[in-house]
Every structure is written in structure tokens, then in C-alpha cells.
C-alpha positions as CSV (number, residue, x, y, z in Angstrom):
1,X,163.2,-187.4,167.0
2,X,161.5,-187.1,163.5
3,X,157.6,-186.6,164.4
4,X,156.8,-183.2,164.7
5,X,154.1,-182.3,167.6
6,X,150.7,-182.1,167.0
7,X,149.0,-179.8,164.4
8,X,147.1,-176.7,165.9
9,X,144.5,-175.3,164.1
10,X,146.0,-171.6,163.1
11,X,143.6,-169.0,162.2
12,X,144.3,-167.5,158.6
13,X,145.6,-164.0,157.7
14,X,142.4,-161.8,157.6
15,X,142.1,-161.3,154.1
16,X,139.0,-161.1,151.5
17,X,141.4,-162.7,148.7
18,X,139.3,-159.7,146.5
19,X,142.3,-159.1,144.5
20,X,143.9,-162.8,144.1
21,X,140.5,-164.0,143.1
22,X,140.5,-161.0,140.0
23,X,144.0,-162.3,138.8
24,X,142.8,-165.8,138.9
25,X,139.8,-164.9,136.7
26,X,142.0,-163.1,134.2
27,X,145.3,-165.5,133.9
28,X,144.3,-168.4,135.5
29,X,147.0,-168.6,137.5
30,X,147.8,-166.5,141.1
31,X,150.5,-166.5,143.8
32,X,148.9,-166.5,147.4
33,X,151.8,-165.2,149.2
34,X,152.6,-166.1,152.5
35,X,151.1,-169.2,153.2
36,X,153.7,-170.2,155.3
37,X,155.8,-168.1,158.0
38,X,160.2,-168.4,157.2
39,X,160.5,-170.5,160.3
40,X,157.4,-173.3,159.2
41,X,159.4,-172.6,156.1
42,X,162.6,-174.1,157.9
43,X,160.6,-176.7,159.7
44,X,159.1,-178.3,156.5
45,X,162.0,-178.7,154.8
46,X,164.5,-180.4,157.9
47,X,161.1,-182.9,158.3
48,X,161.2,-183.4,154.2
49,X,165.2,-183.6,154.1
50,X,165.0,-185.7,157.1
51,X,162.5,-188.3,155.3
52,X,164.7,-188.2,152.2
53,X,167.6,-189.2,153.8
54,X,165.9,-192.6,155.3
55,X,166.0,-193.5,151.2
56,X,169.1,-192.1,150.7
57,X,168.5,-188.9,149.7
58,X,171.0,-186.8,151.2
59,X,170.2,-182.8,150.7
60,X,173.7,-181.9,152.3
61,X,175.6,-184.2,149.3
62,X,173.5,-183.0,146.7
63,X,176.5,-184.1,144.2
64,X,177.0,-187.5,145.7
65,X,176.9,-190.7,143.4
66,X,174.6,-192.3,146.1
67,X,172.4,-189.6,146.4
68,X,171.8,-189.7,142.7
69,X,171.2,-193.5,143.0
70,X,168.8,-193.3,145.5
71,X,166.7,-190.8,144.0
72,X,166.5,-192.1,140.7
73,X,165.1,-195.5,142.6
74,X,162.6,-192.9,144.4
75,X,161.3,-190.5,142.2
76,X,157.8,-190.8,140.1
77,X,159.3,-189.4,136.9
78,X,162.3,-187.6,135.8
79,X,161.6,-184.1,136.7
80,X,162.1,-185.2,140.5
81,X,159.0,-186.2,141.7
82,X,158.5,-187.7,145.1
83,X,156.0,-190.0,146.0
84,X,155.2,-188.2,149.9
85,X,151.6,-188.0,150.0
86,X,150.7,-188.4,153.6
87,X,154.0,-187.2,155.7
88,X,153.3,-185.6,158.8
89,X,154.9,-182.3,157.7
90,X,152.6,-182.3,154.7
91,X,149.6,-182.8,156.1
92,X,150.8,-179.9,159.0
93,X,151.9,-177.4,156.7
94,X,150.4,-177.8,153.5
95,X,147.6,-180.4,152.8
96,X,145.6,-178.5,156.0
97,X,146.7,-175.5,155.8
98,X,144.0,-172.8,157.0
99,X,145.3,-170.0,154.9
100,X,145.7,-172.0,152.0
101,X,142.5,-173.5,152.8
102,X,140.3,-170.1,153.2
103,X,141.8,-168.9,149.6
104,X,140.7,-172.0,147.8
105,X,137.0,-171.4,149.2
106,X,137.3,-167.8,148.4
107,X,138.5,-168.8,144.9
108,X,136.0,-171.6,144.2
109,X,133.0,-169.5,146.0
110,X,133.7,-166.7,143.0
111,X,134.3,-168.6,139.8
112,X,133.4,-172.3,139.9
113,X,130.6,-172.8,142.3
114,X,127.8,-170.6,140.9
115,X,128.1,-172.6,137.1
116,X,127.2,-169.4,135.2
117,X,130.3,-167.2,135.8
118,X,132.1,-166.8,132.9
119,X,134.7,-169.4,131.7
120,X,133.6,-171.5,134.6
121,X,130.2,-173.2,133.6
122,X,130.3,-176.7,134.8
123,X,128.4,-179.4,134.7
124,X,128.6,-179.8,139.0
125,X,127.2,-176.7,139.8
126,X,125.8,-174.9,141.5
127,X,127.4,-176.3,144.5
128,X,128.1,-174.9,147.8
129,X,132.3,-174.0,148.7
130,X,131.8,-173.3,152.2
131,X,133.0,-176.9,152.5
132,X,136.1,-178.2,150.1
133,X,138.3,-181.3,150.9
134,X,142.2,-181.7,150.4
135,X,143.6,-183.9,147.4
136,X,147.0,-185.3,148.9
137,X,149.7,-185.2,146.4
138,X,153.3,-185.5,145.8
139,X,156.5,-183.2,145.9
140,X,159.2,-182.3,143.9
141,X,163.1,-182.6,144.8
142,X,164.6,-181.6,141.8
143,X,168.9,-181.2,141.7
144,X,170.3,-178.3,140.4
145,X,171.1,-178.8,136.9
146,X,175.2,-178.4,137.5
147,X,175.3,-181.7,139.6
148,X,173.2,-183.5,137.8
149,X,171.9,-184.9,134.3
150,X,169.2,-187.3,135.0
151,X,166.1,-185.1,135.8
152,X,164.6,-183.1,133.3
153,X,161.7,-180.7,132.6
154,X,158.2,-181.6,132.9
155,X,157.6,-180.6,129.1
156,X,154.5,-178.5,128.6
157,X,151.2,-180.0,129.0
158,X,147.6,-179.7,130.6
159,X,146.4,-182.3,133.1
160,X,143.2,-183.3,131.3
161,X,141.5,-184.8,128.4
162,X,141.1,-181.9,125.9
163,X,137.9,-183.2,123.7
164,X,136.4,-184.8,127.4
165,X,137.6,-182.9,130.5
166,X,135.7,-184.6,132.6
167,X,136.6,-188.6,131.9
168,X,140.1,-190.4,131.9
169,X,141.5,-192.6,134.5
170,X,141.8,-189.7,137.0
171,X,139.0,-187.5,136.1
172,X,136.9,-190.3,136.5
173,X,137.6,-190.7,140.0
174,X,137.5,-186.6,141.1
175,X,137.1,-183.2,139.5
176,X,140.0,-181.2,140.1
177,X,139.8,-178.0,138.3
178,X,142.2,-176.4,140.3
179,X,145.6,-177.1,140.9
180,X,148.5,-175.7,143.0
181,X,151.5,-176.2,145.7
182,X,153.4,-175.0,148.6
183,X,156.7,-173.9,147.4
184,X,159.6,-174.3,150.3
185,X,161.8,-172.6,147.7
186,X,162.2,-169.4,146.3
187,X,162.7,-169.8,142.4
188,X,161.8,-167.9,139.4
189,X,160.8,-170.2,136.8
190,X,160.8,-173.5,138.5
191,X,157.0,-173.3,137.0
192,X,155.8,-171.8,133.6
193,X,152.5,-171.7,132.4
194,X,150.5,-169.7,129.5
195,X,148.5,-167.2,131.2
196,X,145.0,-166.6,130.1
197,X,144.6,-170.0,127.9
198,X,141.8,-170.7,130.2
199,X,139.5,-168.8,128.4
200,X,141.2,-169.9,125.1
201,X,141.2,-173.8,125.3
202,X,138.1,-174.8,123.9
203,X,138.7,-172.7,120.6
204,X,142.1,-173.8,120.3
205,X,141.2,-177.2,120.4
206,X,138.1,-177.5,118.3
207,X,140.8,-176.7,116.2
208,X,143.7,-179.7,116.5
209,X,142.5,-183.2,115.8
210,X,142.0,-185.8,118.4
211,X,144.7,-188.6,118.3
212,X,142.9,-192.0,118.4
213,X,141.9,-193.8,121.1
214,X,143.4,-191.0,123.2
215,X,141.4,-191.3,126.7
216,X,144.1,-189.9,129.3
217,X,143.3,-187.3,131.4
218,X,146.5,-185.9,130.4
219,X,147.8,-184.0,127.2
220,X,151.2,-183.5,126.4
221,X,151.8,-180.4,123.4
222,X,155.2,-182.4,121.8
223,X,153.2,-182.2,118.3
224,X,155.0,-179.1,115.9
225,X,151.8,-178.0,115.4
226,X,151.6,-176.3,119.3
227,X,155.0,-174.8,119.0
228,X,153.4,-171.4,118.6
229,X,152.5,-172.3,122.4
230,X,155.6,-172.6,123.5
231,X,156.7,-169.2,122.7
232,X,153.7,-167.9,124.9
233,X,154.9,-169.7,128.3
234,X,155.7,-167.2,130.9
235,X,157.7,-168.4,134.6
236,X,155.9,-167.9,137.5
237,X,157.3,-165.5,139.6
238,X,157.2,-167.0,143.6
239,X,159.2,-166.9,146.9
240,X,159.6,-169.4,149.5
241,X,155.9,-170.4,151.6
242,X,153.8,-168.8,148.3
243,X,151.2,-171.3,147.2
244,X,151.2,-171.1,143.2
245,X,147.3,-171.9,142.2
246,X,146.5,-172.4,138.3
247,X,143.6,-173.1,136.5
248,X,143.4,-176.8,135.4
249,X,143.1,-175.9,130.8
250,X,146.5,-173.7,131.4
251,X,149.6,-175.2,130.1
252,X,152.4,-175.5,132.1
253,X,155.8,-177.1,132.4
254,X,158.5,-176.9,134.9
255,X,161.7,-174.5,133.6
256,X,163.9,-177.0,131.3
257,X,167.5,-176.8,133.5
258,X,167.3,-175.7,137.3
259,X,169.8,-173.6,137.7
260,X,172.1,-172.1,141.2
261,X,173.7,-174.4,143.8
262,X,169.9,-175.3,145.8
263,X,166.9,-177.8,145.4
264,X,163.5,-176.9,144.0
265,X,161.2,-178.2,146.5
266,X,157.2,-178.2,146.5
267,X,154.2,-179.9,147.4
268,X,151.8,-180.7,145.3
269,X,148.7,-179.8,147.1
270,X,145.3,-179.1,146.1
271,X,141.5,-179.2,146.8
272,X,137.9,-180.4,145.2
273,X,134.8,-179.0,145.5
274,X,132.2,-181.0,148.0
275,X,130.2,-182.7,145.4
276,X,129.6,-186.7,145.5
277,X,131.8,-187.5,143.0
278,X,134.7,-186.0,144.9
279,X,132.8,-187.0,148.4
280,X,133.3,-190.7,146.7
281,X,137.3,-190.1,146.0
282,X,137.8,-188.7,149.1
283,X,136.7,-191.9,150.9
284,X,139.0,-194.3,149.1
285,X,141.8,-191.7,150.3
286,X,141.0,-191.7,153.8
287,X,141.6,-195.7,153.2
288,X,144.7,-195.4,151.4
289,X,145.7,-192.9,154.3
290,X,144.5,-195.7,157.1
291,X,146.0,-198.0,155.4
292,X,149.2,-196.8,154.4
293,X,148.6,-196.9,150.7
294,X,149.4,-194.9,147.8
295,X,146.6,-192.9,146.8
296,X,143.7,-194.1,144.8
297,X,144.6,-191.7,141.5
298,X,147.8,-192.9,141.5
299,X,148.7,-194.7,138.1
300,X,148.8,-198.3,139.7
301,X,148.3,-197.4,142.8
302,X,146.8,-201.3,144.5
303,X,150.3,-202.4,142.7
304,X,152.8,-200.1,144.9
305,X,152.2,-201.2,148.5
306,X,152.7,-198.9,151.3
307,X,153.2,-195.1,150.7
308,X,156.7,-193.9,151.8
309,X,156.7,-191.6,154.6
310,X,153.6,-192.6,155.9
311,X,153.3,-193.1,159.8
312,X,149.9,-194.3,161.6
313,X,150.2,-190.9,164.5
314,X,149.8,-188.7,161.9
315,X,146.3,-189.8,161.4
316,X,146.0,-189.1,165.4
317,X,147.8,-185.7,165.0
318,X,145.4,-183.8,162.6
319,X,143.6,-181.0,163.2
320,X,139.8,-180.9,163.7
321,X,140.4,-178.8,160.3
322,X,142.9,-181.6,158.7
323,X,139.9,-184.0,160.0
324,X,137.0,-182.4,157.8
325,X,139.5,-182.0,155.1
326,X,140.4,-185.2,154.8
327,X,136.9,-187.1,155.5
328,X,137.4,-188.3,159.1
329,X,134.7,-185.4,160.0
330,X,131.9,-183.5,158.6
């Protein structure tokens, strides 16, 4: 049987998040650490291997020709990512998660929401985060670097337009300054980022020339001219159910070979800020959900058809927390 039972709404650790919320200000990036228990550990990753292996996937032949095949056909880009956006075991364990959840408020309530704390003035604010919603995004399923030659890093880049943050194809439909996921893997390095660029970025790029007609939200640093950045990437030091949260002007990249005999699996999973521009993307997801669909800010997303992994009962298995979360429920 591969449908897990019915979420229940777990309270979160007691915690004020006082000193996670300090190293988020400083580096712009933090490690909540034990968002999920060993065994919901366990139970996410038989669910994700066991929806893998309905495309072929196999985790226990991770050197199989077939396996290869099948995730080159399955994956979203060549670092290994999976297009699972509304599986039951995400939206369980990570997309609604309540201790996950009650960090991102605590995060967003002491940096973003005010609009006059330093380094996070913003043109939505101020804005209440007693109320947040849940982005649904994809995984990773990257091979370990000795069986395998096809997936490579995610080479270092930010997530936005530089010179207009707040257009592009995806910042046009949400403002996502936060970004993060649930690791189901312990692995130093799997994710490396320049600490503290945050409160760098605009100065560093009043300073590097805008390429033409550049509109992406989305900047890749391949140009010579950023190598001194490369030398300042740190990895990101995480175990197994951490939640890794970085600010959304902090370079990052994934580690360039993956090394030891195991996966590195995450899922991407983050949340917005309930303002009506978000309020607006958050609708079109709850019809992509309903519907089966890829989300709305994926690249093409009314070309791909239906989203793998989904199933109809999971809609009818969410919390009353997942509900709010996702827009079924105020």
C-alpha cells in the first residue's frame, strides 16, 4: 500500500527560534535542526523511493543502466532534480510541517515584515507574519558521483533578477525572499552558499554591468569577473530532517561531485508572506494541486500535463494546518 494515513496536525518543538533568527540576520543562511524525527525521516524516504521506482528509479540499484535511464527522462535539470511537488509524503512531512512552519513566522516576523529592519526594507511591508502560505516545490535525487557521470553541480547563482529583484517570469507571480528544504540526508556540502552577501548584494552589483535584455529572475555568476566569489562559498553544514533556510541575494550552488556510496535527497520547500500578490499565486496553486498540474512558476508549466506523484486523496488528507497553508482555508 503506497498512501500513507492521514496527516495529524503535530504541535512544534517549544522554541522562540531567538537564536536561529540572530544567525539568519548575520549570514543569511541558518540550519533549523530537527524538523523531522529519524523514524519520519525513514518514512519520507520509503514513500519518495517508492514513487521513484514507479518511473524507474530504483534507489536499491543506484548503479543500474536503467536506473540511469529513467532518471535522466525524469529529472528537471542535471543536478537531479525531481519534479514531486504535491506527493503525499511532501505535503505530510515537509510542505506542512508545523515546526518548519512556526520558524518561518518567527523568521519573517523579525526581519522582513516590519520593512525597516535592516537589510530587509521591502517594498511589501509592513505586513503581518502571523499568517504565511507554503510554496510547493521540487526535490533532489542526486547519484553519488562514483556510479554516475550525468548529473552535475548546480553552479553558483542567486535566484533573482539582480538590477530588479522584484520582476522576471517567477518574481512576477510571488515574492519569495526566503528559500529552504527538508534534507532526508545527512551531507556536508551537498549545499554551499556565501554567507553574509545578503547585506553585500546591492554594492556588489551597482558594480557589474547588466547583460542586455537580461529579465530572468535568475543569475548565474559563470562571468571571470565573479571568480573572487567563488573562493568565498562555504558548505552548509546539516544532518538528516534539518531544514537549511537562506536568504534569497546569497549565492549558492550545490557541492560539484557527490561523493560516498548514498543519495542526496531534499525537498525544496518554502513559504511567502500573506500579501496579495502571493494570496494571488497561491490560488493558481491550489488549481494546479486540484487539478493535477505542474505548478504555476514552473518554466512551461500549462505545457507539461499532470504533475508526477500527484494523487486526488492527498487533497482530502491535509491537515486543517496543510489546509490554511495551502489556500483551501483562511
Amino acid at each position: 500500500m503506497d498512501t500513507l494515513h492521514p496527516t495529524t496536525e503535530s504541535k512544534p518543538q517549544v522554541s522562540d527560534f531567538t537564536q536561529e533568527i540572530e544567525t539568519y540576520k548575520r549570514d543569511g543562511v541558518v540550519v533549523i535542526k530537527n524538523v523531522l524525527s529519524p523514524a519520519e525521516v525513514k518514512a519520507c524516504r520509503d514513500a519518495y523511493h517508492n514513487d521513484l521506482r514507479k518511473y524507474g528509479v530504483n534507489y536499491n540499484n543506484l548503479k543500474s543502466p536503467s536506473t540511469h535511464e529513467a532518471l535522466k527522462k525524469l529529472q528537471i535539470h542535471g543536478s537531479g532534480g525531481i519534479p514531486f511537488y504535491f506527493c503525499q509524503w511532501q505535503l505530510q512531512y515537509c510542505h506542512t510541517n508545523a515546526r518548519y512552519v512556526e520558524a518561518q513566522k518567527a523568521l519573517f516576523a523579525a526581519t522582513w515584515a516590519s520593512g525597516t529592519e535592516q537589510h530587509f526594507q521591502n517594498p511589501f511591508a509592513p505586513f503581518s507574519a502571523t499568517k504565511i502560505f507554503s510554496i510547493t516545490d521540487s526535490c533532489s535525487f542526486r547519484l553519488p558521483s562514483n556510479v554516475q557521470d550525468f548529473q552535475q553541480t548546480v553552479g553558483l547563482h542567486v535566484d533573482i533578477n539582480p538590477w530588479d529583484r522584484y520582476s522576471g517570469r517567477r518574481a512576477s507571480k510571488r515574492w519569495r525572499p526566503v528559500q529552504g528544504f527538508v534534507s532526508l540526508t545527512s551531507n556536508v556540502g551537498g549545499f554551499q552558499c556565501i554567507p553574509g552577501f545578503h547585506k553585500k548584494f546591492d554594492a556588489y552589483f551597482d558594480q557589474v554591468e547588466k547583460p542586455e535584455n537580461h529579465k530572468q529572475a535568475f543569475y548565474a555568476f559563470k562571468h571571470s569577473m565573479h571568480d573572487g566569489l567563488h573562493k568565498q562559498v562555504v558548505p552548509v553544514e546539516y544532518e538528516a530532517g534539518d531544514a537549511v533556510i537562506w536568504d534569497w541575494r546569497l549565492p549558492h550552488r550545490t557541492e560539484e561531485t557527490h561523493p560516498g556510496d548514498d543519495t542526496r535527497e531534499v525537498v525544496y520547500s518554502t513559504f511567502v508572506a500573506d500579501i496579495p500578490l502571493n494570496k494571488e499565486y497561491i490560488l493558481e496553486q491550489r488549481k494546479s494541486f486540484v487539478g493535477g498540474k505542474y505548478p504555476p512558476d514552473v518554466f512551461n508549466w500549462w505545457e507539461r500535463g499532470a504533475a508526477p506523484g500527484w494523487k486526488r486523496e492527498s487533497i482530502k488528507m491535509l491537515s486543517p494546518l496543510g489546509r490554511q497553508l495551502l489556500g483551501f482555508d483562511d
